[in-house]
Short mmCIF file of the C-alpha atoms (twelve columns), coordinates in Angstrom:
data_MODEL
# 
_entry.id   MODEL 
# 
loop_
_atom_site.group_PDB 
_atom_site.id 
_atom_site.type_symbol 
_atom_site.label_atom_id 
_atom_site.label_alt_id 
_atom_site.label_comp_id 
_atom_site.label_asym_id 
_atom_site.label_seq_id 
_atom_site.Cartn_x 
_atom_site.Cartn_y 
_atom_site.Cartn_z 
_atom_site.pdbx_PDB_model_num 
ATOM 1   C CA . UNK A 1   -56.522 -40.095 -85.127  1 
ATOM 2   C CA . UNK A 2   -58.679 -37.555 -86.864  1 
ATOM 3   C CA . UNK A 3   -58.681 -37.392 -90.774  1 
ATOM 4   C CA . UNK A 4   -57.006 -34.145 -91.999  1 
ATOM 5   C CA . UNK A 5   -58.713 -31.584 -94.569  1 
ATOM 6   C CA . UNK A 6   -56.309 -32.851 -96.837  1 
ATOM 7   C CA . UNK A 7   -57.650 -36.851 -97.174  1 
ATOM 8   C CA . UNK A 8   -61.323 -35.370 -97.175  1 
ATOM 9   C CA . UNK A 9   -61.283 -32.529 -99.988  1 
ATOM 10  C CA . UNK A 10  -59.338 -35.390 -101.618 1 
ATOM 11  C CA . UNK A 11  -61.774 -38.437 -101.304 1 
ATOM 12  C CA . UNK A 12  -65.019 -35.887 -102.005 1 
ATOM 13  C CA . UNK A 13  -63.515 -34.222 -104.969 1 
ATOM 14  C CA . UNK A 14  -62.510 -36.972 -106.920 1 
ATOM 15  C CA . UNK A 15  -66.290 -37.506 -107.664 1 
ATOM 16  C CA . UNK A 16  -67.876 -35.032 -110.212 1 
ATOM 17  C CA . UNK A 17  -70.528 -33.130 -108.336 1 
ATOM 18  C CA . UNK A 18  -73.546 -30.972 -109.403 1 
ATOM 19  C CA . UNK A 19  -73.288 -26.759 -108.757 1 
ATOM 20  C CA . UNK A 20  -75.391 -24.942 -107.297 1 
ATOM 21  C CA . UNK A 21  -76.220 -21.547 -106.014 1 
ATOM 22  C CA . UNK A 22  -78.781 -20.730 -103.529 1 
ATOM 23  C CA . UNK A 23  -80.070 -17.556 -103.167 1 
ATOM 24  C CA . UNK A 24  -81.939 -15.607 -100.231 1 
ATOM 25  C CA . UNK A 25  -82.898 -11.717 -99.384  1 
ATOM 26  C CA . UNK A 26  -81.566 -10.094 -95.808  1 
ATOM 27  C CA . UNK A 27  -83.394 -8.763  -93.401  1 
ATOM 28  C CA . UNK A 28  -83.457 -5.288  -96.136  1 
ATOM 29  C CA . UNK A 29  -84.129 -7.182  -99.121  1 
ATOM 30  C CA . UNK A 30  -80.909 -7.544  -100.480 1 
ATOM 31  C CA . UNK A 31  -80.135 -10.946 -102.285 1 
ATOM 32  C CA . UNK A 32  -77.756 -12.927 -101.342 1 
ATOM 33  C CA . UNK A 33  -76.319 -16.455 -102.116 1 
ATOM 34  C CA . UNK A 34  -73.291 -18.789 -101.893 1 
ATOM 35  C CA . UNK A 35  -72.278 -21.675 -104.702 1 
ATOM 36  C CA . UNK A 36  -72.159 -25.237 -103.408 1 
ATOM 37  C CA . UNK A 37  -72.072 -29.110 -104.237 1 
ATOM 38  C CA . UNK A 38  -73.189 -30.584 -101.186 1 
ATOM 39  C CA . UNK A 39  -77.329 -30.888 -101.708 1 
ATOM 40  C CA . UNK A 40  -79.156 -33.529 -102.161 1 
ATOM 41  C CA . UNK A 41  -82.764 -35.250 -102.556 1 
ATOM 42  C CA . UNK A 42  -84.392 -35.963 -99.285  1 
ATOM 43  C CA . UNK A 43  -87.803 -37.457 -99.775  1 
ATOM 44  C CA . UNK A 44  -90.140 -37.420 -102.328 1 
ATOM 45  C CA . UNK A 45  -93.862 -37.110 -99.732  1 
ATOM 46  C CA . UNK A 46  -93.015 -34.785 -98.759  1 
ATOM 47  C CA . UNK A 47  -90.851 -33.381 -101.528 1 
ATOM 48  C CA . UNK A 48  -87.768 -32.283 -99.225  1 
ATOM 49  C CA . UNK A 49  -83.988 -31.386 -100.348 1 
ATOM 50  C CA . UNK A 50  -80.966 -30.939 -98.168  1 
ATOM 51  C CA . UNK A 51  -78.405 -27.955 -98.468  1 
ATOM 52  C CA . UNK A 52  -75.074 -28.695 -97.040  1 
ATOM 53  C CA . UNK A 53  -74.163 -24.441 -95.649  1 
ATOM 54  C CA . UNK A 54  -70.689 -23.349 -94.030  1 
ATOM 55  C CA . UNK A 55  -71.556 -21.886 -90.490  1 
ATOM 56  C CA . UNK A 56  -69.089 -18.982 -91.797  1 
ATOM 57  C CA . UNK A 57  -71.258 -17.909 -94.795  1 
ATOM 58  C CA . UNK A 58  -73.015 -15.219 -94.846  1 
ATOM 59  C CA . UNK A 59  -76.130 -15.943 -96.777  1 
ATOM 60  C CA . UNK A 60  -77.271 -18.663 -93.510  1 
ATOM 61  C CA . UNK A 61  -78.410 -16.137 -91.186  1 
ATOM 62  C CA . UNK A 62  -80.948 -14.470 -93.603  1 
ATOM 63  C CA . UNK A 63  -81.877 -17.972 -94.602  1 
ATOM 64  C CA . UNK A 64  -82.463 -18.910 -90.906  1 
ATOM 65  C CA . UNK A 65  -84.214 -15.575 -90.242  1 
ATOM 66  C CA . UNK A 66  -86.403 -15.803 -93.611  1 
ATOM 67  C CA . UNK A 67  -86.879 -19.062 -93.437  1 
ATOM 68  C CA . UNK A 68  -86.681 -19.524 -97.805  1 
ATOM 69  C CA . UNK A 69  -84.556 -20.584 -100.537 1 
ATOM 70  C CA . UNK A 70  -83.822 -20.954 -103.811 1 
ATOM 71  C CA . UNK A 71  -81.589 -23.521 -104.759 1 
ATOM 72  C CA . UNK A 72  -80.603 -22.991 -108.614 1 
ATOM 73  C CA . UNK A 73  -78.891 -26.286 -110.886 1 
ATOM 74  C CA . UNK A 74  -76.440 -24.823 -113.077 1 
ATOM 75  C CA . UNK A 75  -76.059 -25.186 -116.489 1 
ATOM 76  C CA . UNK A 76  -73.029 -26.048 -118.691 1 
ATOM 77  C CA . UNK A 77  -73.990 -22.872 -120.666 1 
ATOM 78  C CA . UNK A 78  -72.905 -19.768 -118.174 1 
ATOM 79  C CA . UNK A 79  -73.237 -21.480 -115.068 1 
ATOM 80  C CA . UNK A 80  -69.617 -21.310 -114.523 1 
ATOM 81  C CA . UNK A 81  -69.054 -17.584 -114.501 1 
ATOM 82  C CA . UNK A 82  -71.915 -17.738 -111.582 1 
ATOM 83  C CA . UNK A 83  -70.600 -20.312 -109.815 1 
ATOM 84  C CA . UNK A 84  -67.378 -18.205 -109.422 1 
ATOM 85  C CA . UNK A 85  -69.045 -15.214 -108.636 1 
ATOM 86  C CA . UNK A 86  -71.182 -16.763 -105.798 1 
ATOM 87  C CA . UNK A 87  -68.343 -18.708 -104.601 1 
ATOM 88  C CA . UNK A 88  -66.493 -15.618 -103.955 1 
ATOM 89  C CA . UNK A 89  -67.096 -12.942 -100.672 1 
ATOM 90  C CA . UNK A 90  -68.760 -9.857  -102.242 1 
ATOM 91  C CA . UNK A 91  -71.193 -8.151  -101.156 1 
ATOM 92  C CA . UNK A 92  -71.813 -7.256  -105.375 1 
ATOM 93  C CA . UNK A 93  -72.372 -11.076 -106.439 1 
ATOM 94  C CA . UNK A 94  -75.774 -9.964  -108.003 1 
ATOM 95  C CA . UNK A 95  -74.216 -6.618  -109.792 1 
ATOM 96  C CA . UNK A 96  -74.705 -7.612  -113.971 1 
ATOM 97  C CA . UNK A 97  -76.644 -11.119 -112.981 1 
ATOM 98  C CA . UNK A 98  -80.166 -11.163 -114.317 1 
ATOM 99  C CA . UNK A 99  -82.470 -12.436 -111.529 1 
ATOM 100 C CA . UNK A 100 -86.123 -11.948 -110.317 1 
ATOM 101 C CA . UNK A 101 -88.164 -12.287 -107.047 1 
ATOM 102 C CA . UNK A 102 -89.171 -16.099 -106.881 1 
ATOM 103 C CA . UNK A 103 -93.180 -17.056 -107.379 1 
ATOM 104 C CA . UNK A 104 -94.079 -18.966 -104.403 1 
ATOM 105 C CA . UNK A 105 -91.715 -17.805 -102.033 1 
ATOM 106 C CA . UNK A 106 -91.350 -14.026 -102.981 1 
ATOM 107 C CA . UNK A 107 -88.702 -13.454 -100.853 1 
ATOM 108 C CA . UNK A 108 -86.035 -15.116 -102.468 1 
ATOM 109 C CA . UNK A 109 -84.062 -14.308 -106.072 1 
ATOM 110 C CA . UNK A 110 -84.391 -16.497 -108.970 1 
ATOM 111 C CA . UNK A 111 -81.375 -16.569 -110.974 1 
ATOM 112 C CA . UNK A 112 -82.694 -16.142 -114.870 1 
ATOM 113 C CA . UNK A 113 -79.367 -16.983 -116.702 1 
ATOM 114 C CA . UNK A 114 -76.789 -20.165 -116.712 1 
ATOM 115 C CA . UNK A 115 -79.357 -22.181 -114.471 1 
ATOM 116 C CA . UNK A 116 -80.682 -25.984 -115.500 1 
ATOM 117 C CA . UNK A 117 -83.242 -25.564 -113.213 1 
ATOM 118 C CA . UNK A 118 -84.529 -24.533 -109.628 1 
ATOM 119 C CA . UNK A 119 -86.729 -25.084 -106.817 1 
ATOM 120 C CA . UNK A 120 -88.181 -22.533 -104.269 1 
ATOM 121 C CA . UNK A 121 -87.756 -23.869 -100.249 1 
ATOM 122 C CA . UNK A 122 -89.485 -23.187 -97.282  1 
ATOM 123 C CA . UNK A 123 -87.219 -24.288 -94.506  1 
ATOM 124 C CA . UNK A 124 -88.055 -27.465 -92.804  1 
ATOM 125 C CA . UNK A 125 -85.634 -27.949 -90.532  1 
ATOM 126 C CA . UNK A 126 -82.062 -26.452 -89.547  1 
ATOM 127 C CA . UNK A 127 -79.563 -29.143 -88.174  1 
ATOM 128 C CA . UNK A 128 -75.938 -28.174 -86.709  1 
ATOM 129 C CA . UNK A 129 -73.371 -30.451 -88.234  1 
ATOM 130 C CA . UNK A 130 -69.298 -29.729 -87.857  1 
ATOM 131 C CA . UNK A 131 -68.348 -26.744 -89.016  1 
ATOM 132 C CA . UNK A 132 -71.439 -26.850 -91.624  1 
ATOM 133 C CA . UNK A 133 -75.328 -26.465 -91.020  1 
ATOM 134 C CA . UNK A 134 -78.076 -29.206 -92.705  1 
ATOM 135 C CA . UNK A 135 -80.975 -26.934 -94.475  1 
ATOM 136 C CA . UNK A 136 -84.020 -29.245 -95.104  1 
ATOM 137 C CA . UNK A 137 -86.371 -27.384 -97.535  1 
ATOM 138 C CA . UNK A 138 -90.062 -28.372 -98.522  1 
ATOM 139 C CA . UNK A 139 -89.848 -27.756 -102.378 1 
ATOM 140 C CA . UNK A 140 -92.552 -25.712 -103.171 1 
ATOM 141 C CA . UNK A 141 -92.167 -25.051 -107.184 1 
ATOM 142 C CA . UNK A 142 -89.643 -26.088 -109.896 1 
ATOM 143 C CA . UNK A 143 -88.841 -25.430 -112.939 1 
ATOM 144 C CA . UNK A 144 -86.930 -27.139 -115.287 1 
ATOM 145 C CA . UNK A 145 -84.980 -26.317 -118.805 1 
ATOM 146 C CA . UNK A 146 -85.131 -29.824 -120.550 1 
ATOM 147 C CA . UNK A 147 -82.305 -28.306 -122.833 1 
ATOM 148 C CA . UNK A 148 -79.880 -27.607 -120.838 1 
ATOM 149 C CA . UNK A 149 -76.371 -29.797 -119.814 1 
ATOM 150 C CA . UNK A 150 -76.155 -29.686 -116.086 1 
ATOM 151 C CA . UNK A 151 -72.454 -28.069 -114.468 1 
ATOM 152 C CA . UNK A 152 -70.315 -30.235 -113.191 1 
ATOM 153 C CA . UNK A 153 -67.021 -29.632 -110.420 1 
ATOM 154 C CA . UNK A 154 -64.160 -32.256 -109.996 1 
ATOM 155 C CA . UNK A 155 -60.683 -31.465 -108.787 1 
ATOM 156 C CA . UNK A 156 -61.082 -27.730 -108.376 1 
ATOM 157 C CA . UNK A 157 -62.230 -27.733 -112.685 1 
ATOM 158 C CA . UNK A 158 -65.734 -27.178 -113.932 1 
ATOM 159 C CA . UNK A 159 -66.958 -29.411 -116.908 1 
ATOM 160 C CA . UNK A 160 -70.247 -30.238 -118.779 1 
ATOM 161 C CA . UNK A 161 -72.338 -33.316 -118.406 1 
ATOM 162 C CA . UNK A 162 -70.721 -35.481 -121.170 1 
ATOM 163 C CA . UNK A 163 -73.465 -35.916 -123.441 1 
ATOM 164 C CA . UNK A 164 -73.156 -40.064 -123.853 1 
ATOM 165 C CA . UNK A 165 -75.230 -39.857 -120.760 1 
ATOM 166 C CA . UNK A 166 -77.887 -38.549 -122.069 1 
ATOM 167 C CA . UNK A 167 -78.346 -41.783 -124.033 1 
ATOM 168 C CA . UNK A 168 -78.190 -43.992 -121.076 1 
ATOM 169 C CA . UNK A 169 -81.364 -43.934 -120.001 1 
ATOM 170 C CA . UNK A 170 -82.494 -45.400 -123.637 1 
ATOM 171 C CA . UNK A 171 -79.967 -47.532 -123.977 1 
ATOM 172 C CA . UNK A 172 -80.933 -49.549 -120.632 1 
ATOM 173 C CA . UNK A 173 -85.218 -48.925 -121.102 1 
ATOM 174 C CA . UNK A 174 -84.171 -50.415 -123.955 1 
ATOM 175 C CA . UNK A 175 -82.249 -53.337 -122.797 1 
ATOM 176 C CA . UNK A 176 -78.954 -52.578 -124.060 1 
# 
């Protein structure tokens, strides 16, 4: 007996998860990008990530055909309104969104605003799973805002990083 949609969106959303929007150009240049949770750290040597991509979306063709990313972290601070923008079907998702063409892979938009961080992707390695597609990328330069609470999605609601985390890592360095 197959598991329903139901019992899965259930059992995957009851865990907070990271947001994320990745962003590519078309064929013409245009930017494009979709939001999404599913990514994750592949391997450090090289330094590969993995983007989880609906087969319906339409930013995976001109990833497939460009062969680059950008995968942006959100941040508490504005990363909401972009995950709901990206999330959504317009063709206008970069209409009032500061961005600018990435360094190393010039290709793809850099989202300036409501991000944590990002890292620019050549693609490894495209792998069909289900009704998704596995992007490997080769992480070819992040960057990083230190300040910045990372976005967090649980139960269809978006929430900061609870800041007793960010003691944690002290507390258990430290033996606590």
């Amino acid at each position: 007996m197959a598991l329903g949609p139901e019992a899965f969106r259930d059992f995957f959303g009851s865990v907070p998860a990271a947001v994320a929007v990745v962003t590519t150009a078309g064929p013409d240049g245009r930017p494009l990008g979709f939001t999404c949770t599913a990514f994750s750290a592949v391997s450090l040597d090289p330094a590969l990530l993995l983007v989880c991509v609906d087969e319906g979306s339409r930013t995976l063709p001109a990833v497939l055909g460009s062969e680059v990313f950008t995968l942006h972290l959100l941040a508490a601070e504005g990363g909401e309104e972009l995950a709901r923008t990206f999330a959504g079907r317009s063709d206008r998702k970069f209409d009032g969104v500061a961005w600018r063409r990435a360094e190393s892979v010039p290709a793809c938009p850099v989202l300036l605003d409501g991000v944590l961080g990002h890292a620019e992707c050549t693609l490894e390695r495209s792998v069909a799973a289900g009704d998704h597609r596995l992007l490997i990328g080769r992480m070819e330069r992040v960057l990083i805002r230190e300040e910045a609470r990372p976005l967090l999605y649980r139960r269809g609601a978006f929430a900061a990083w609870d800041s007793a985390w960010d003691a944690a890592p002290a507390q258990i360095a430290a033996g606590a």
